[in-house]
C-alpha positions in Angstrom: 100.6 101.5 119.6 103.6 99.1 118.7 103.3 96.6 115.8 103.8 94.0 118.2 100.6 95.4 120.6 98.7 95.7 117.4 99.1 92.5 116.4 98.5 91.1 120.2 95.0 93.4 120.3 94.1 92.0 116.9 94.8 88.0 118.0 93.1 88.6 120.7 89.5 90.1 118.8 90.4 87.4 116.6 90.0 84.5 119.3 87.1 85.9 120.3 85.2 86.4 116.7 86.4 82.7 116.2 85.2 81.4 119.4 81.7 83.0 118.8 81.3 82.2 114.8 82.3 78.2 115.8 79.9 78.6 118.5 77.2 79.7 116.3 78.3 76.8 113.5 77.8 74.6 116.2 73.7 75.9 116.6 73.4 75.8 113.1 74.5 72.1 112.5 72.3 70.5 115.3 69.5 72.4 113.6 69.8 72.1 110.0 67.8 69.9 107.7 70.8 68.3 105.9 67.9 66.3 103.6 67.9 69.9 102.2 70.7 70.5 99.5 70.7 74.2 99.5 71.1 73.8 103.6 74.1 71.0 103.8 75.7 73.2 101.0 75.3 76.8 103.2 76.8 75.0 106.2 80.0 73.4 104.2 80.8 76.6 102.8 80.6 78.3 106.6 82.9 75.2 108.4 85.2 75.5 105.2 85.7 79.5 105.9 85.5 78.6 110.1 88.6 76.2 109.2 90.6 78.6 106.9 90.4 81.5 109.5 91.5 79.0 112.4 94.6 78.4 110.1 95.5 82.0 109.6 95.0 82.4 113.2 97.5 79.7 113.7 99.4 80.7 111.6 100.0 84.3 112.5 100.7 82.9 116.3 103.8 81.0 114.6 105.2 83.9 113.0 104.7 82.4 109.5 102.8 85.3 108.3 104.1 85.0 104.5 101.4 81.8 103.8 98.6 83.3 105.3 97.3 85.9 102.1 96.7 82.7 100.0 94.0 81.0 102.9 92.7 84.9 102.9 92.3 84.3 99.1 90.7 81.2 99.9 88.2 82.7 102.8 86.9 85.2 99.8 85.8 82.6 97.5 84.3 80.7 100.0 82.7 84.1 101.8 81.5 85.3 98.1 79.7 82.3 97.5 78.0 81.8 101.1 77.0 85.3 100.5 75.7 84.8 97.7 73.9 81.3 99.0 71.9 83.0 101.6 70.8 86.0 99.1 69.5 84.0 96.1 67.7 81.0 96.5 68.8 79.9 92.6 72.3 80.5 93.3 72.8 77.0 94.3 71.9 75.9 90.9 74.6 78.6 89.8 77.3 76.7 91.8 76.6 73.4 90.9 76.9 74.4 86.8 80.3 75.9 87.6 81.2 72.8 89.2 80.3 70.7 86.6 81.6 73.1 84.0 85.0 72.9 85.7 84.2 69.0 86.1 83.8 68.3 82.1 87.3 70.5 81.6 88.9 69.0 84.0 87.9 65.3 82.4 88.7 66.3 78.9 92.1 67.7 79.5 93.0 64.5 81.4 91.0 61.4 79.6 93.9 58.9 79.6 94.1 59.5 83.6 90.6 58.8 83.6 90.5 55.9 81.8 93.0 54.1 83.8 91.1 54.7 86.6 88.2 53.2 85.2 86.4 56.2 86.0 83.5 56.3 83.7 81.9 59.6 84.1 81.6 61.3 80.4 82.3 64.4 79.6 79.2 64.7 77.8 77.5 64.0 81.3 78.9 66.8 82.9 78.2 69.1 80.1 74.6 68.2 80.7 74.5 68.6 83.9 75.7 72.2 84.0 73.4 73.1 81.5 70.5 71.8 83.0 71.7 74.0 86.4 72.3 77.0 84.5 68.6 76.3 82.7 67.3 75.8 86.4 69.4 78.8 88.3 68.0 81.9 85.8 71.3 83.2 84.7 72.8 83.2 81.2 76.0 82.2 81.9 78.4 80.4 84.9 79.4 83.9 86.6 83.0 84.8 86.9 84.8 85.3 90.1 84.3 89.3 89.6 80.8 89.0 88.9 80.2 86.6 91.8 81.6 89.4 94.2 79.7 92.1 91.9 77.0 90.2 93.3 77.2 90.0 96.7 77.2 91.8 99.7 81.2 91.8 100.1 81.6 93.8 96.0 83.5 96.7 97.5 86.3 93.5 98.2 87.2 92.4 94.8 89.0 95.5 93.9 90.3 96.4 97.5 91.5 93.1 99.1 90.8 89.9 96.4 92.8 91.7 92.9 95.0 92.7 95.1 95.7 89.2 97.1 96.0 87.7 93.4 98.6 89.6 92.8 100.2 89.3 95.8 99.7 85.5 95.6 100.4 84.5 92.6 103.0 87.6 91.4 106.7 87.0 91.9 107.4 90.2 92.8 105.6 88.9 96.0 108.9 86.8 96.8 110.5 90.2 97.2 107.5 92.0 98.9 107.8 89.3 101.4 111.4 90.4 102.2 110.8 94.2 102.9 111.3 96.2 106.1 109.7 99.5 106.7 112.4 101.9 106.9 112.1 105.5 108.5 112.5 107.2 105.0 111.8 104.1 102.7 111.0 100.7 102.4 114.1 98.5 102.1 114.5 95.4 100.6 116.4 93.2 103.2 118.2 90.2 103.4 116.1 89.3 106.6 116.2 85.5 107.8 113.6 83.2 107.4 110.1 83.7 108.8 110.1 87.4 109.1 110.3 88.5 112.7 106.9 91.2 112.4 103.7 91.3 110.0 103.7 93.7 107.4 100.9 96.4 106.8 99.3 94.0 104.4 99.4 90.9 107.4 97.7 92.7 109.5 95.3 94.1 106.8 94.7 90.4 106.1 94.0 89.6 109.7 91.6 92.5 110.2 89.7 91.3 107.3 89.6 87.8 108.6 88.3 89.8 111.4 85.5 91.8 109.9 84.3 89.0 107.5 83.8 86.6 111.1 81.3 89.3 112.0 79.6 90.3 109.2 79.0 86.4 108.7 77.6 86.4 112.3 75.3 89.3 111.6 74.1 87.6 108.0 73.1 84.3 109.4 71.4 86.0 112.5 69.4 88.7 110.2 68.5 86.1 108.3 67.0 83.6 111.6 69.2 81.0 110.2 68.9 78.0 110.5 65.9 77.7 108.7 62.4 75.6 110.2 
């Protein structure tokens, strides 16, 4: 099979994984009891991930497969933590202390910005707040992205897809991955034009992962009789 058929047979799963998952966002939202925090905040993090894959999907259909590893970044985070969401029922507490962790930092390192927006919120506030969510979610600490995945169901993806796509995302050397061809004896670095004409091995790795997390995502919230009574 051609590149070009792969990537045809894999758009065309993908369509179909996207349809379904959307589908089943769709049940879940008429049925959810949004007065529930834990709930509203399972179904944000699903229509967050539903929206990034619809971009890679467009994306790839453009040819502008160089910007699509960063949403890929993008649908880990948001997969760890749904994951995560539907496993522990004191996880939400865990999400809410990094958020107001990264709150207070954020509101210390720019005080001048918020005072000229007459934003009163404290720093002090914040702090309180994620302590009192860390008391409340039974952990020691605010996890770290690695422990998050460490965590969940989706581990076995921090060493083999998410290091790797932060690398690939945020590395320079990326700049130059981006503009290699597969040669017959070696990969050569080519002065190709812009928008590369064909995915790379690691596009269409990225795509079949978008693929795969779609379904596994389906499975979760159907083992799991989601939505909940």
């Amino acid at each position: 099979m051609s590149d070009q058929q792969n990537l045809e047979a894999l758009l065309k799963q993908f369509d179909t994984e996207l349809s379904i998952s959307i589908e089943l966002y769709e049940k879940l939202r008429r049925n959810y009891n949004f007065e529930d925090k834990e709930s509203l905040t399972i179904l944000s993090f699903y229509a967050c991930i539903l929206e990034y894959s619809s971009s890679v999907n467009h994306l790839v259909r453009i040819g502008h497969f160089n910007s699509i590893h960063s949403i890929h970044r993008l649908v880990l985070e948001c997969s760890v933590d749904l994951f995560n969401l539907l496993d522990d029922g004191n996880y939400l507490h865990q999400l809410l202390a990094r958020t107001n962790g990264r709150a207070a930092e954020t509101r210390k390192n720019n005080a001048a910005h918020y005072r000229s927006k007459n934003i009163n919120i404290s720093v002090d506030s914040l702090k309180k707040a994620r302590n009192e969510n860390l008391q409340d979610s039974g952990y020691d600490d605010v996890l770290n992205i690695s422990k998050q995945f460490k965590k969940s169901k989706i581990k076995h993806l921090y060493s083999t897809s998410y290091d790797c796509l932060s690398y690939y995302s945020h590395s320079g050397c990326s700049i130059l991955i981006n503009r290699v061809s597969n040669g017959k004896e070696a990969d050569v670095l080519t002065n190709m034009p812009l928008f590369k004409p064909n995915p790379s091995v690691v596009d269409l790795d990225t795509i079949n992962e978008e693929i795969g997390l779609l379904k596994v995502l389906q499975m979760e919230f159907n083992s799991k009789n989601v939505p909940r009574p």
